[in-house]
N, C-alpha and C positions, 0 to 999 in steps of 0.2 A: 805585630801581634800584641793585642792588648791585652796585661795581668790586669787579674781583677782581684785584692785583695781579702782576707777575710774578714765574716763580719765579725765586728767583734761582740755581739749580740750572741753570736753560736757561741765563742768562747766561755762567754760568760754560762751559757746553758751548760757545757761539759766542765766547765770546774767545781756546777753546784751538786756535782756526781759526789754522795757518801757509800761508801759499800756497805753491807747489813753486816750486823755482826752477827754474831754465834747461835743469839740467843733469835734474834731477829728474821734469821736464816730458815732457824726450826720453825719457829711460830709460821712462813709463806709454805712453808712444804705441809704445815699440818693443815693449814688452811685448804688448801690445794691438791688433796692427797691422790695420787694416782692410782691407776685402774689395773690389776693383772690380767695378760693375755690370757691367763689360762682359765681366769674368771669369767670371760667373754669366749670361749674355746668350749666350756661348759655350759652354759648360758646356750650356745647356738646346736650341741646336742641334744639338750631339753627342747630346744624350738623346732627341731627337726624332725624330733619324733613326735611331737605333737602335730607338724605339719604332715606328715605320711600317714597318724591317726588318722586325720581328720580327710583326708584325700579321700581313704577307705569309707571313712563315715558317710561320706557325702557322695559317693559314686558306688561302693562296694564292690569294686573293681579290686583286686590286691597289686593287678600290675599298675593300676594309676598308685596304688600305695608306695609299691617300690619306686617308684619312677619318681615320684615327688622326696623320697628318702634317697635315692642318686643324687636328687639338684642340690639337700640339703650336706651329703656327704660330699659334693662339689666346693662345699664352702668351707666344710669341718677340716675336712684330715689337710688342705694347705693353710689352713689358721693355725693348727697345732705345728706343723713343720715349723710355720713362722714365726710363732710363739716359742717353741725348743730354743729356734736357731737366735735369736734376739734375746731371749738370756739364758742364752750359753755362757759358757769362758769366757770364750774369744771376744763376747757383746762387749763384755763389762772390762776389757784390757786399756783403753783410751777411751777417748770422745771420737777422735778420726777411724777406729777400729770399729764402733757402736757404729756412727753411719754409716761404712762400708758394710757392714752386715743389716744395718736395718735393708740398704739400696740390693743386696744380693738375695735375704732371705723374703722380700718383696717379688720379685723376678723370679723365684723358686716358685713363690705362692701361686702366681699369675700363671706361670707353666703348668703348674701341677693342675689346676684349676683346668684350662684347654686342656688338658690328656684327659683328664677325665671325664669332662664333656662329649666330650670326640669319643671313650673308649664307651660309651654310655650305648652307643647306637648298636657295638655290636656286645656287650656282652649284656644288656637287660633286655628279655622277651616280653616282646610287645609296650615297644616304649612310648609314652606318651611322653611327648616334649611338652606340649602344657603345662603340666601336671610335675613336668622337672624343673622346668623354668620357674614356676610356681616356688617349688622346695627350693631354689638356690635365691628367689630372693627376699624372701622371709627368712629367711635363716642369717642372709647377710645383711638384714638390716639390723640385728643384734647390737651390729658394734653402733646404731644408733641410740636404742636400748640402752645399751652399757654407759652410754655419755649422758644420758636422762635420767638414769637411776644409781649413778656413781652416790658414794656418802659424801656428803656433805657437812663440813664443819662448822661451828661457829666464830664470826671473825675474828682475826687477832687483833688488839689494839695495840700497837708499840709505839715507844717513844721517840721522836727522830733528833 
């Protein structure tokens, strides 16, 4: 069996490791600022009803209305579950707690999503799947939306 030892080239790359300090830390988080779920959870109720408008507008059908307002509440109400349950308590107890609940209230999302796909056929009259298909994927491209239109800050320069 042949040892192959390390380079010492990697070495050299992992000792020129500084960590950021205090101030350094602030300035990559302000740069960088993150997105609230429930800003994207709101975001995808205004797209939804614009999308069930516009269903109406463009067929004046009310059942293609509703039916496109199912596919958009297909995306809403497991965003919002999702969004509760990730910051919750429980999210913000560790880092290993936060992924276990990101990977659980994901899985709730995805579930909740199928049941109400599936509950669409019997409890909306006269469904057009088009017309839901439609609302559930304009409504989910929000969280595209949300990463195109996050604020943006101006860079930090710090001193290393």
């Amino acid at each position: 069996m042949v040892t192959i030892a390390p380079d010492q080239d990697a070495k050299d790359e992992v000792s020129d490791f500084t960590p950021l300090t205090a101030e350094q830390a602030q300035a990559l988080r302000e740069q960088n600022p993150s997105i609230s779920p429930w800003w994207v959870v709101v975001a995808q109720v205004v797209v939804g009803v614009l999308v069930a408008f516009a269903a109406w507008g463009v067929t004046g059908k009310s059942t293609v209305a509703v039916s496109a307002g199912w596919g958009a509440l297909a995306v809403i109400i497991p965003a919002a579950l999702f969004a509760r349950g990730v910051t919750g308590q429980f999210a913000s107890m560790n880092a290993g707690s936060a992924v276990f609940g990101f990977f659980v209230w994901e899985f709730v999302k995805i579930v909740v999503t199928v049941g109400l796909l599936y509950a669409a056929q019997r409890l909306v009259t006269g469904l057009s799947w088009p017309a839901m298909l439609v609302g559930l994927v304009v409504t989910m491209k929000v969280y595209w939306l949300a990463l195109a239109v996050r604020r943006k800050s101006k860079p930090v320069l710090y001193n290393a």
